[in-house]
C-alpha positions in Angstrom: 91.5 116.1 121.1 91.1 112.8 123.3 90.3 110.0 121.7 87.6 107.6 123.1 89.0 104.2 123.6 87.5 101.2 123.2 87.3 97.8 124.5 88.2 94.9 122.3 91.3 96.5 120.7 95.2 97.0 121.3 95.6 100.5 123.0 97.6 101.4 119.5 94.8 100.0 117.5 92.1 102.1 119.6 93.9 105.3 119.1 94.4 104.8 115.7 90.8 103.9 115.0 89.8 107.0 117.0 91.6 110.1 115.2 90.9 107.9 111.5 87.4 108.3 112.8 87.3 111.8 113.2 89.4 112.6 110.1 86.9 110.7 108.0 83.7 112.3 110.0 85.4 116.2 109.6 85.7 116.6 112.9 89.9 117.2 112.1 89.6 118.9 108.9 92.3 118.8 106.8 95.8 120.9 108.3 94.6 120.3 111.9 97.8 120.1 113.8 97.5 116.6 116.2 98.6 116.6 120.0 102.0 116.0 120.6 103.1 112.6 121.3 103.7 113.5 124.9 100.6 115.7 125.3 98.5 112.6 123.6 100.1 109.8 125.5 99.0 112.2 128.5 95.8 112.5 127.4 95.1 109.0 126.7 97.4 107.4 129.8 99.3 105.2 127.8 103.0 105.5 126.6 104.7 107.8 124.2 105.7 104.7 122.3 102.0 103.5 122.1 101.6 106.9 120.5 104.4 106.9 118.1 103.0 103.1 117.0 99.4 104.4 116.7 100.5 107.7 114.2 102.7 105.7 112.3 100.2 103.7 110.9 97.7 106.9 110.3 100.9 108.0 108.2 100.8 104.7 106.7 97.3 104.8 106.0 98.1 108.6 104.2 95.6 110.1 106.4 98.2 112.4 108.6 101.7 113.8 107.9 105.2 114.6 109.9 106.0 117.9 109.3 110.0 118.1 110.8 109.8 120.2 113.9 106.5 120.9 113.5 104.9 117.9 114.7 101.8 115.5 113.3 99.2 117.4 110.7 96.0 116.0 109.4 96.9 115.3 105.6 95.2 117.5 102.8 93.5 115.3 100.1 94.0 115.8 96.8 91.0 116.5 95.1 90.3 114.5 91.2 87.6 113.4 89.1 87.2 109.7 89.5 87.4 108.3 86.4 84.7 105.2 85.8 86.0 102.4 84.6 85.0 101.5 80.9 81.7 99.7 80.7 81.8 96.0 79.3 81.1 96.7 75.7 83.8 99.2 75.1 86.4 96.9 75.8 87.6 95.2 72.6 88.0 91.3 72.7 91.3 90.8 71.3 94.8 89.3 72.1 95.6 90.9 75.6 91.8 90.9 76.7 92.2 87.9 79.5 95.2 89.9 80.9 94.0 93.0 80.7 90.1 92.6 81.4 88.8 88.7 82.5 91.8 89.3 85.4 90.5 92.5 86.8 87.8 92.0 89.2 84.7 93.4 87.5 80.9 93.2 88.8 79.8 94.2 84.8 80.1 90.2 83.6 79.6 86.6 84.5 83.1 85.6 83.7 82.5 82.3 82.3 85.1 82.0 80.6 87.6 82.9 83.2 90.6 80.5 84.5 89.9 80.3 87.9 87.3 79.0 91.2 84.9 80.8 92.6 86.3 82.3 95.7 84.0 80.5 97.9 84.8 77.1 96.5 88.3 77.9 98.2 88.7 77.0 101.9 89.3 80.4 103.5 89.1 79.4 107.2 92.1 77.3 105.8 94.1 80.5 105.1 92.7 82.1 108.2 94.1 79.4 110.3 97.1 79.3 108.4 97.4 83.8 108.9 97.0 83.1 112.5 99.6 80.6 112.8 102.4 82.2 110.8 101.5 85.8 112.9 101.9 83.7 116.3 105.3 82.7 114.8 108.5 84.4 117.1 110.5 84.8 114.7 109.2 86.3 111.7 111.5 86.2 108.6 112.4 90.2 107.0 115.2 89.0 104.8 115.5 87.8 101.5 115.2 84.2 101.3 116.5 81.1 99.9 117.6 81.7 96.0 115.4 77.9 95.8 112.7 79.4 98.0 111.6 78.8 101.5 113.4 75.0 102.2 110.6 73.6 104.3 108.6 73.6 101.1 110.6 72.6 98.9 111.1 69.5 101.1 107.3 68.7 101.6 107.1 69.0 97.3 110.0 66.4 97.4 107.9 63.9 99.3 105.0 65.1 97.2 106.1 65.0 94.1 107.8 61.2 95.1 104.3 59.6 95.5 103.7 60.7 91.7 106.9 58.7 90.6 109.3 61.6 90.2 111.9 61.2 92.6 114.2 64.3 93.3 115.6 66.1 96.5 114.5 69.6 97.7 117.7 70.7 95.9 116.1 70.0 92.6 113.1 72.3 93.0 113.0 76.3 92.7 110.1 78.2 93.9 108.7 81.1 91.6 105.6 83.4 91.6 103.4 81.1 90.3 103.3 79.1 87.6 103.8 81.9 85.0 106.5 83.1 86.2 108.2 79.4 86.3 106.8 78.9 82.2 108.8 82.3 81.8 111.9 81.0 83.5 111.9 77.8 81.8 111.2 79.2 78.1 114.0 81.9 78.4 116.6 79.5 80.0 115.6 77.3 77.1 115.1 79.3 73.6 117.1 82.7 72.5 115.2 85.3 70.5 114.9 83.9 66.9 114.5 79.7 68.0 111.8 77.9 68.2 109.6 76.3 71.1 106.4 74.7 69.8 103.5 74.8 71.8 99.9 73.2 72.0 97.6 74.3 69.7 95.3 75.6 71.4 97.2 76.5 74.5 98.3 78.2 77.6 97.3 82.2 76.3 99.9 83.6 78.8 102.8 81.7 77.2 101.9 82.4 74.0 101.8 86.5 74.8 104.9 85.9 76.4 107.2 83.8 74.1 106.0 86.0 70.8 107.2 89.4 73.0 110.5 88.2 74.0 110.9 87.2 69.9 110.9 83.4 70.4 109.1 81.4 67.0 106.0 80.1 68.1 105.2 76.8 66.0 101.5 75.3 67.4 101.1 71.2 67.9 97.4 70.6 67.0 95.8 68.9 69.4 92.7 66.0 69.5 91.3 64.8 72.5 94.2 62.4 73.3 96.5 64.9 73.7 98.5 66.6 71.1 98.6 65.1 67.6 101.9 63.2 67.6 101.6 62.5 63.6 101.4 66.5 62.9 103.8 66.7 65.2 106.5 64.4 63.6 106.0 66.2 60.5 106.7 69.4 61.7 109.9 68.5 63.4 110.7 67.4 59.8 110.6 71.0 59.0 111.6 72.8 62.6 114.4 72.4 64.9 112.9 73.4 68.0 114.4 74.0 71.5 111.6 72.9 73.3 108.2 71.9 73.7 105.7 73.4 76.3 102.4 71.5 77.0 99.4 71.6 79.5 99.0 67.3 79.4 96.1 67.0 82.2 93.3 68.5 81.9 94.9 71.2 79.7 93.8 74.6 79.6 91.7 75.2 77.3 90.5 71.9 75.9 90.2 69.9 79.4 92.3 67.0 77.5 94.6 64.9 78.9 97.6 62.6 77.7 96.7 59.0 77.2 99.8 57.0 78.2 100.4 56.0 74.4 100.5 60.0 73.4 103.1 60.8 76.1 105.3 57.8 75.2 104.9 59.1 71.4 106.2 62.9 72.7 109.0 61.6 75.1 110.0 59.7 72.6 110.2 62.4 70.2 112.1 64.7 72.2 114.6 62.1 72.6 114.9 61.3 69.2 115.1 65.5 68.1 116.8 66.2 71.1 114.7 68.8 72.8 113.6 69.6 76.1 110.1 69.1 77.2 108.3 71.5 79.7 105.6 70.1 81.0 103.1 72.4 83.0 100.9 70.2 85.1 99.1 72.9 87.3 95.9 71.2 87.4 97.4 68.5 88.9 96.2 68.6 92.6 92.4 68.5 90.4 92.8 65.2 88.7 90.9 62.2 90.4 92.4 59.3 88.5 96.2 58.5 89.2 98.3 60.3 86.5 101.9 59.1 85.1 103.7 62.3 84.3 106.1 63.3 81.7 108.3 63.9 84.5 107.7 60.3 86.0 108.4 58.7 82.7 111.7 61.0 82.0 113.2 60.6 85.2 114.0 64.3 84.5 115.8 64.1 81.9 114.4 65.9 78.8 111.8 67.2 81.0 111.2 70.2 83.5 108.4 69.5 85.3 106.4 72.8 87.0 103.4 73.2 89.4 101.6 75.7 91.3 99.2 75.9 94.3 96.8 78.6 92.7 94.0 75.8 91.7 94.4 73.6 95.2 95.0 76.8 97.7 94.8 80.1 96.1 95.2 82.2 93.5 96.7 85.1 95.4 99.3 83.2 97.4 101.1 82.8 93.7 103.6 80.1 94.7 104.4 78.0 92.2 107.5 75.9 91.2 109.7 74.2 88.6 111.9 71.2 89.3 114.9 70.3 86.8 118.3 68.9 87.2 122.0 69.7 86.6 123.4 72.7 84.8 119.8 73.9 83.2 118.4 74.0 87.2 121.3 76.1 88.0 120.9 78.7 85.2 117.1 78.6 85.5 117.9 79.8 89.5 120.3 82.1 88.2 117.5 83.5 86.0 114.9 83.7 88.5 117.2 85.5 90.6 118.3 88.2 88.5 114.8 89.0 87.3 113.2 89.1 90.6 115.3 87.9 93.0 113.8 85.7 95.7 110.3 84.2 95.6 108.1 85.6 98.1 109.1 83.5 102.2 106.0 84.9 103.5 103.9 83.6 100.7 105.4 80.2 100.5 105.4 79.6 104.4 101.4 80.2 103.9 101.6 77.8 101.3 103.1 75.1 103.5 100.9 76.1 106.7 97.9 75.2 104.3 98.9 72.5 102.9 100.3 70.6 106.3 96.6 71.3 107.5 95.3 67.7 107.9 92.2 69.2 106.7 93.9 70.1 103.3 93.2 66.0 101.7 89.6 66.8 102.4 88.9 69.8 101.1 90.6 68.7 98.3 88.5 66.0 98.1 85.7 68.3 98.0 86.9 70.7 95.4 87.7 67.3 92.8 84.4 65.7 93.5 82.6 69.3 93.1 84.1 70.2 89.5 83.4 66.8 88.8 79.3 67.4 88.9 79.6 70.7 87.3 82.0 69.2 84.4 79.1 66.5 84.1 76.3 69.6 84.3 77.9 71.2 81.8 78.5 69.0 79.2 74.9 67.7 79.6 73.8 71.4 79.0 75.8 71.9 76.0 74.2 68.5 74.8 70.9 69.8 75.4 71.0 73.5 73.9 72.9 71.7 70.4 76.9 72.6 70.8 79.6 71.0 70.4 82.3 69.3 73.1 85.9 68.7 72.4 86.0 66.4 74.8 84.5 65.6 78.3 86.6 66.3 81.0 87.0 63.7 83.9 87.6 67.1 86.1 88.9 70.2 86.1 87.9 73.5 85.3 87.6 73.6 81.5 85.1 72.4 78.7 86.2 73.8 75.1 82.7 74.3 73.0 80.8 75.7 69.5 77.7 75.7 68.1 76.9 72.6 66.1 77.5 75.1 63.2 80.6 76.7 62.9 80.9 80.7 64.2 83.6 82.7 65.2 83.9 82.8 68.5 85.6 85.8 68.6 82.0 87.5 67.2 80.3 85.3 69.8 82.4 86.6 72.3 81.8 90.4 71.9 77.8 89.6 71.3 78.1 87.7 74.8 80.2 90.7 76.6 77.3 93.4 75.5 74.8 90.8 77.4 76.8 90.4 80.2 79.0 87.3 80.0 82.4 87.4 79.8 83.6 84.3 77.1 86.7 83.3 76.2 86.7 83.0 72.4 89.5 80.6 70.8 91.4 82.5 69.0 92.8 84.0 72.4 94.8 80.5 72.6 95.9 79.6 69.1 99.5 81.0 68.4 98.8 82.8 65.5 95.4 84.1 66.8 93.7 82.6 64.0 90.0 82.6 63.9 88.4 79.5 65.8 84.9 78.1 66.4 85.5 77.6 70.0 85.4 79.1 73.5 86.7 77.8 76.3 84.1 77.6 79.2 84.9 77.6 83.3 82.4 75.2 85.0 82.6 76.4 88.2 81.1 79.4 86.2 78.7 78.0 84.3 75.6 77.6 87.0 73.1 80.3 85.9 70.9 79.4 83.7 70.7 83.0 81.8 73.9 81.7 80.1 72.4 78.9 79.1 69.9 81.0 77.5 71.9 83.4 75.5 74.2 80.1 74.2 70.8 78.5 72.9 69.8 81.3 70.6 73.3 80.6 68.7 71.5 77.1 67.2 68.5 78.5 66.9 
């Protein structure tokens, strides 16, 4: 067999391309013994190595196998039923479904309640140029990396995080896998099994999930559209002792709330007062157009550990995100990381930093603010004009919280919105008891078509 080669690609990739062809087409059915390196880098007139290069990545690719001593065999596929996936009504809404269902890709839904852009709202080319640069790189990194994550990024958040008030050196920043995994970091370097962390009420579902499975006491802060309400909130530390407090202060998830600077000097002073440790998750912060005085800013890092991620401004599937902190609770949050999953990703995070060094980055930024921007203000308009309810209006960011003007659970909305094709998240999904709630937490980037505008009128009707 002698493959035809082709213009336009590597002399590996043409071979490669060439025998995948004629696997896929039957021409090599399955047990069909290949030529010999020798006999095909004769064939072709190109080196044994370009040979060896060429089948390795057909064994890669599972489509041929090495048989010792026997040489290079067209692999036999096992044969199976393909299962189909469930179809949108038979998956219950309950407590795991935005893990386990608004996460997976799925062309059954419009997933307007999901928590992320549109992937053309994302600047690919800015990932392709960034892919391009890091291949052109001579020295490629194949070792485990820094146990703080790649350095180079860690100095550029320095510098980044300076112009928002918190000053810090890159030695005061770890790198995770996003900002989930920092949240988990944080919460088990802060609470043992049996404490208590309170949280906002509604919140973050993922930490929720997360601290009730590792046995943590959940205690929710009920929040109002100035942030979480600090009165409730001295009460219950009246009552509870906890370890810490995590909150989503700008543009939270799910409400789209954010601190005024009276709440924030109400919770820092607080935690100062009940000694407890403050985690504050700002992820949407590359989002916000106004300028923002974080906990962290306020603190100095003192009672607070301050945590970002790059998913909202770059991408969702770099998952790069990072926590900074200081002293002895840094070191044992490192420690942490790196006995759960050792090093973050170096490949991942130097495709963070390519993107963001882009001088492009600012303006597309730009873009992405002043974009959610008009859909926040399409969206609340909309609501206005088919009869629901707003928690508050966003400035920016992704999320509007919303109900009918009369009261419904929105967990019943939700499942009579997945059997017509949208995919809602209903509230109860981010309280920590999963008590029944009236609201849903919409995505305006989502929220364009006017069918679900439709279906979300007939529940005032």
């Amino acid at each position: 067999m002698k493959p035809l080669l082709r213009a336009a690609l590597t002399r590996v990739e043409q071979i490669e391309q060439s025998v995948a062809e004629a696997i896929e087409q039957g021409i090599c059915a399955p047990g069909t013994r290949l030529p010999s390196i020798r006999q095909q880098a004769a064939l072709v007139g190109v080196s044994p190595f370009t040979v060896v290069d060429a089948y390795d990545r057909l064994v890669a690719r599972g489509l041929i196998e090495s048989r010792r001593g026997s040489g290079f065999f067209v692999r036999q596929r096992a044969s199976r039923a393909v299962e189909s996936p469930p179809s949108l009504i038979d998956l219950p809404v309950d407590e795991h479904w935005l893990l386990h269902n608004v996460y997976s890709p799925s062309e059954q839904g419009l997933p307007a309640g999901c928590g992320w852009l549109p992937p053309d709202w994302y600047d690919r080319e800015a990932q392709q140029r960034a892919l391009r640069a890091i291949a052109r790189d001579s020295a490629p990194s194949v070792e485990y990396g820094d146990p703080l994550g790649l350095r180079d990024l860690r100095v550029w958040l320095a510098q980044a995080l300076a112009e928002q008030g918190i000053a810090l050196n890159e030695q005061e920043i770890v790198l995770t896998q996003g900002a989930s995994s920092a949240l988990t970091i944080a919460s088990a370097c802060l609470a043992s099994p049996g404490e208590t962390v309170f949280v906002d009420d509604p919140g973050y579902c993922n930490i929720l999930s997360n601290l009730a499975f590792h046995g943590i006491r959940v205690i929710g802060v009920p929040w109002t559209p100035e942030g979480p309400n600090t009165a409730v909130m001295a009460e219950l530390l009246r009552q509870h002792r906890p370890k810490a407090f995590i909150t989503n202060p700008w543009l939270q998830n799910p409400t789209g709330a954010s601190y005024t600077t009276q709440t924030a000097h109400q919770v820092l002073s607080l935690a100062e007062q009940h000694r407890f440790y403050i985690v504050e998750d700002n992820v949407s912060a590359s989002l916000v157009n106004t300028t923002q005085t974080t906990l962290a800013a306020m603190d100095g890092l003192t009672r607070v550990i301050y945590i970002g991620s790059f998913s909202k401004s770059l991408s969702p599937a770099l998952r790069v995100g990072f926590l900074a902190a200081r002293g002895p609770l840094l070191e044992q949050m490192t420690r942490f990381k790196m006995m759960t999953g050792m090093t973050s990703p170096t490949l991942n995070e130097r495709l963070a930093l390519a993107m963001l060094q882009d001088p492009r980055q600012r303006r597309q930024l730009e873009r992405l603010r002043n974009r959610l921007s008009q859909a926040q203000f399409r969206c609340a308009d909309q609501f206005g004009a088919i009869g629901w309810k707003l928690f508050t209006r966003p400035p920016g960011g992704l999320f509007q919280l919303a109900r009918p003007a009369l009261p419904y659970d929105s967990l019943a909305l939700a499942r009579q919105a997945k059997a017509a094709g949208f995919l809602l998240a209903p509230g109860n999904l981010f309280r920590p008891g999963g008590e029944t709630s009236p609201w849903l937490r919409f995505n305006v980037a989502f929220c364009q078509e006017s069918s679900l505008w439709d279906f979300l009128r007939t529940f005032n009707l």
